[in-house]
Every structure is written in C-alpha cells, then in structure tokens.
MIVEX-978837 format. One line per 8 residues: number of its first residue (from 1); their letters; for each residue x, z, y of N, C-alpha, C. Coordinates in Angstrom, 3 decimals, m for minus. Layout:
N
NUM = a = X/Z/Y/X/Z/Y/X/Z/Y; ...
//
This chain:
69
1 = xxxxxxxx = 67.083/7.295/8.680/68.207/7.828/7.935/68.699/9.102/8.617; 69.405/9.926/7.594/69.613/11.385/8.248/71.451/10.908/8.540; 72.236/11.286/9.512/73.529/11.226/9.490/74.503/12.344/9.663; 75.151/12.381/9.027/76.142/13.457/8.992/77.317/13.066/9.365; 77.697/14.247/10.319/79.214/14.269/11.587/80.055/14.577/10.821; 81.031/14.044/11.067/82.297/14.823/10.297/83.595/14.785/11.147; 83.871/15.441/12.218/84.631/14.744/13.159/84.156/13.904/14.089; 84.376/12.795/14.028/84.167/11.987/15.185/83.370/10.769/14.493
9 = xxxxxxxx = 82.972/10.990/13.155/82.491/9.611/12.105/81.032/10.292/11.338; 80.315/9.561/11.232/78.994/9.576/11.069/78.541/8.533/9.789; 78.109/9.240/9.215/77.858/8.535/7.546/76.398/9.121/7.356; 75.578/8.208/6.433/74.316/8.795/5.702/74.197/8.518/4.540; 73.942/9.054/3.666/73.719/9.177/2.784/72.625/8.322/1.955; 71.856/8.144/2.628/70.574/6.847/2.747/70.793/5.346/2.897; 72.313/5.332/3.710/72.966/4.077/3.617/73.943/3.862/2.920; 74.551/3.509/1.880/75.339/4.520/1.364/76.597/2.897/2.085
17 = xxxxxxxx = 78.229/3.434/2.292/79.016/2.489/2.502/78.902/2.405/4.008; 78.062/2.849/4.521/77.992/2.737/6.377/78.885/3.915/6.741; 79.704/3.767/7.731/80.526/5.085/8.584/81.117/4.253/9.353; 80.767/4.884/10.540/80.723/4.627/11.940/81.523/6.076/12.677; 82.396/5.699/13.975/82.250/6.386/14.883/81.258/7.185/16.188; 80.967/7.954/15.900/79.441/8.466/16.940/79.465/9.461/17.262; 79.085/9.925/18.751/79.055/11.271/19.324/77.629/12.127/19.249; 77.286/13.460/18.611/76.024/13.908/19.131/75.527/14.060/20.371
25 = xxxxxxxx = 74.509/13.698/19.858/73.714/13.949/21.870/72.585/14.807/21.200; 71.806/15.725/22.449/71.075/16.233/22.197/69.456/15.701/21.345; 69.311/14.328/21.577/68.462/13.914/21.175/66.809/14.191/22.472; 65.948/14.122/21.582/64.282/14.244/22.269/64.638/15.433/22.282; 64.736/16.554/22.032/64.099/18.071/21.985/64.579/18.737/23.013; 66.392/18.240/23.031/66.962/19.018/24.402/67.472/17.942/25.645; 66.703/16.909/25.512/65.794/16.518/27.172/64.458/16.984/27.504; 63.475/17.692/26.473/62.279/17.283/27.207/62.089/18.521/28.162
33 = xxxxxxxx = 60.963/17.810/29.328/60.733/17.985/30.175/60.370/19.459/30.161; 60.145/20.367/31.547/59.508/21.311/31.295/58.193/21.076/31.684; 57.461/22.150/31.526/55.638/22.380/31.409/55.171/21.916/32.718; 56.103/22.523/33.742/55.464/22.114/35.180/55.461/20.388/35.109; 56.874/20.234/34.642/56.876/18.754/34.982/56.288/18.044/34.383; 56.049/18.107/32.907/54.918/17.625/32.156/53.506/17.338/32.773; 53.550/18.501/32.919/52.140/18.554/33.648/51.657/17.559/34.968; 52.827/17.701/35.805/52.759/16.932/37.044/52.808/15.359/36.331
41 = xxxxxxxx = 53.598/15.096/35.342/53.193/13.433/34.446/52.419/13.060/34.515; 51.405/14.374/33.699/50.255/13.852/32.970/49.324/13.956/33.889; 48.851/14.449/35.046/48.096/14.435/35.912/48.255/12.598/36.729; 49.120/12.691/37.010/49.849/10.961/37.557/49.538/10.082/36.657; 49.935/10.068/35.209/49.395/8.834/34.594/47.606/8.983/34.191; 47.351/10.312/33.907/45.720/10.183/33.819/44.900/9.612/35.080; 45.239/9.785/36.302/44.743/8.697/37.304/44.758/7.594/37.049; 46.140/6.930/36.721/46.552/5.724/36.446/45.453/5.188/35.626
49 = xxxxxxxx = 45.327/6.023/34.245/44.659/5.114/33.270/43.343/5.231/33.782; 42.841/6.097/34.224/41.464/6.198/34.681/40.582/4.591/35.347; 42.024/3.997/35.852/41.818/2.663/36.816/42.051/1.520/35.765; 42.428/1.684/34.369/42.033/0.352/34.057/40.813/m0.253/33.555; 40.885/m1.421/33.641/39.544/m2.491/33.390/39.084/m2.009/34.146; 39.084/m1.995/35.758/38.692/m1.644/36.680/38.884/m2.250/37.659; 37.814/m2.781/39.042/38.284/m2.975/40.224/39.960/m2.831/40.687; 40.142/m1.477/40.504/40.551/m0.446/41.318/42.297/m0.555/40.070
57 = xxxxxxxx = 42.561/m1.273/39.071/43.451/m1.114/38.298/44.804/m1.743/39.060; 45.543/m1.122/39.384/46.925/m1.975/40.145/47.737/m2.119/38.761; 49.018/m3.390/39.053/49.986/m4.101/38.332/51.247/m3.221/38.807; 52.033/m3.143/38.027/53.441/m3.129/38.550/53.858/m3.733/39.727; 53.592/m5.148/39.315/53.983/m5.962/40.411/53.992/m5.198/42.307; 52.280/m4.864/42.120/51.684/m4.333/43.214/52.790/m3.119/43.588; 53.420/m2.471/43.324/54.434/m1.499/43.534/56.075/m1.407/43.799; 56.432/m2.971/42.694/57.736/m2.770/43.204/58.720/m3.350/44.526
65 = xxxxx = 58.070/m3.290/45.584/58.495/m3.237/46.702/58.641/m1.489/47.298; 58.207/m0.727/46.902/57.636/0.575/46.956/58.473/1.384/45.906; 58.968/1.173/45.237/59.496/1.898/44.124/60.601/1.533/43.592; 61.768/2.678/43.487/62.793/2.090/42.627/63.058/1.483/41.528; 63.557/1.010/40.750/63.893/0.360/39.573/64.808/1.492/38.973
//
C-alpha cells in the first residue's frame, strides 16, 4: 500500500478507513550503504558462501562467543 502524510497521520488509499499516526523515515534508499562498504560485504559473505556444503562450512553457533549480538 502507498501512504500518505498529512501531518502527523498516515492514510492509504488502498486501505480505505485505516489512519494511523506515523513518522517518515528515510526508508531503504537513504540507509544504503556506500560502494566501498558494499563492496567490503560482498567480498565477506562471498567467502562465506563459498564454504557451504563443505568441510570447511562454519554455524553461527561456531562464532558467537567471538561476535557481538
């Protein structure tokens, strides 16, 4: 559904009878990452996947002593 602000209340048109209080947030487009950091992701998880169905495939488990939550 698409929603429209009006103040501080949020209605769609697709629902019709729904209005709610809701704040905009930027959404996906103005969090995403930049290129470097992307990049540095996708290099990290392409290892990762490289190791499954593999010997060599670690669990979560195997990490969270090692890693924040």
């Amino acid at each position: 559904a698409c929603w429209d602000f009006e103040g501080v209340y949020a209605q769609s048109r697709h629902i019709p009878g729904v209005r709610f209080a809701g704040l905009i947030h930027p959404g996906l487009i103005g969090t995403a990452p930049s290129q470097e950091l992307l990049d540095m992701w996708n290099s990290r998880e392409s290892a990762l996947q490289s190791t499954v169905d593999t010997p060599k495939m670690t669990t979560t488990c195997a990490h969270m002593h090692t890693r924040p939550l």
